[in-house]
C-alpha positions in Angstrom: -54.1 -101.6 -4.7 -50.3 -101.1 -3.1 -51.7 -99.5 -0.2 -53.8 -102.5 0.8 -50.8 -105.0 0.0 -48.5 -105.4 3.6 -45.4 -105.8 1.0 -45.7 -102.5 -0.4 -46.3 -100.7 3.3 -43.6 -102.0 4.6 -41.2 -100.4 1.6 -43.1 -97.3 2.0 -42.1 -97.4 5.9 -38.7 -98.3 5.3 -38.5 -95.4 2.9 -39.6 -93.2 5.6 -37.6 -94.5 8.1 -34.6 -94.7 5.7 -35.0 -90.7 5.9 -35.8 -90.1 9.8 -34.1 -93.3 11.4 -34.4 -92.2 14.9 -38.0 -93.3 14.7 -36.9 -97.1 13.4 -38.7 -99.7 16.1 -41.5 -97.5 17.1 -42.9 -98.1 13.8 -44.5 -101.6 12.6 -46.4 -102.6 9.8 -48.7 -105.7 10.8 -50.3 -107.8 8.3 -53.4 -107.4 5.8 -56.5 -107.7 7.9 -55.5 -107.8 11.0 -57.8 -105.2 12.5 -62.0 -106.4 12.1 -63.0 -105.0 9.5 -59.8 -104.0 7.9 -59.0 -104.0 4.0 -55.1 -103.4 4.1 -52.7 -103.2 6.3 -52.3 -101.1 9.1 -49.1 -99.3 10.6 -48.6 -99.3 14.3 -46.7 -96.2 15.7 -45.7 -96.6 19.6 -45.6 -92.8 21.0 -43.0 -91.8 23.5 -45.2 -89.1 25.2 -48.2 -91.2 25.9 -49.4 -95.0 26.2 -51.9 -94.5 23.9 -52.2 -97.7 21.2 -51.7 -95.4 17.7 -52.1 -96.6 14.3 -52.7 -95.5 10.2 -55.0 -97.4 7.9 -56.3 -96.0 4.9 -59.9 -95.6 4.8 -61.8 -94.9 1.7 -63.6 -91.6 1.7 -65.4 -90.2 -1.3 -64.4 -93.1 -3.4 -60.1 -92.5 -2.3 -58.1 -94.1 0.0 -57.1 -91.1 2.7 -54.8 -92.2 5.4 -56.5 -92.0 8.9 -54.6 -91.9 12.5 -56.6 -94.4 15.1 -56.1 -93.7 19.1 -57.4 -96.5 20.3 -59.4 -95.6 23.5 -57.7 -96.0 27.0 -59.2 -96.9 30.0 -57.6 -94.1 32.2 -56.6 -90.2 32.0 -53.3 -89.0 31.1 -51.7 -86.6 33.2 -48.7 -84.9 31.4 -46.6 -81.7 32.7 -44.8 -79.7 30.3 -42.2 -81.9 29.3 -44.5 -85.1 28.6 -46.5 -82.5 26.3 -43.3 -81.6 24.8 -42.9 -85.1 24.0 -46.1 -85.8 22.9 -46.3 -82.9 20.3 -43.2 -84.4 18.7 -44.7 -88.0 18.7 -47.9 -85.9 16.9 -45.6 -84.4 14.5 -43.8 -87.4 13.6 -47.3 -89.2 13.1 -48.4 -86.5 11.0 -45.5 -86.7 9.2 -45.9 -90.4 8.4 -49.5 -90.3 8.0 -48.3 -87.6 5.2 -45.8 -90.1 3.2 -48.4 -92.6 3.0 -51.1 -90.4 1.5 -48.1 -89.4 -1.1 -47.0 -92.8 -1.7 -50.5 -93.8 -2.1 -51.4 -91.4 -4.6 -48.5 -91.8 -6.6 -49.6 -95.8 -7.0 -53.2 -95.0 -8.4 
């Protein structure tokens, strides 16, 4: 499957960031089973707004690979005023936008 195959992520990513290059280096795609557990590889996304760790894998979920978002626990509260949430929101927006291409992509390879 293309979506579990690092080779074919990272073309899909470049893609994307081929189309919205002000997010190029916030965006990695790190090899096939690098997270426990994982099946494919998984696409790290560095947010401006917040020091959360933030990444996609596809998970399978009634028998389909669905794109997920991960934010990985943090040991301490984040405290934002209204500029931070600014920020934030168009880190969420960007990641939504991402997480949308590679749903696409994905379906258009099965």
């Amino acid at each position: 499957m293309p979506y579990r195959d690092p080779r074919h992520v990272e073309a899909w990513v470049g893609e994307f960031l081929h189309a919205l290059p002000g997010l190029a280096g916030r965006i990695s795609v790190l090899p096939e089973n690098f997270a426990e557990g994982s099946e494919s590889s998984v696409v790290v996304v560095s947010l401006e707004g917040a020091s959360t760790v933030t990444s996609l894998q596809p998970a399978i979920i009634d028998g389909r690979p669905v794109w997920q978002t991960v934010f990985e626990p943090r040991d301490l509260p984040i405290a934002l005023d209204s500029a931070g949430i600014t920020s934030l929101a168009h880190d969420l927006t960007d990641l939504a936008t991402l997480c949308t291409w590679l749903q696409k992509r994905t379906e258009a390879s099965l």
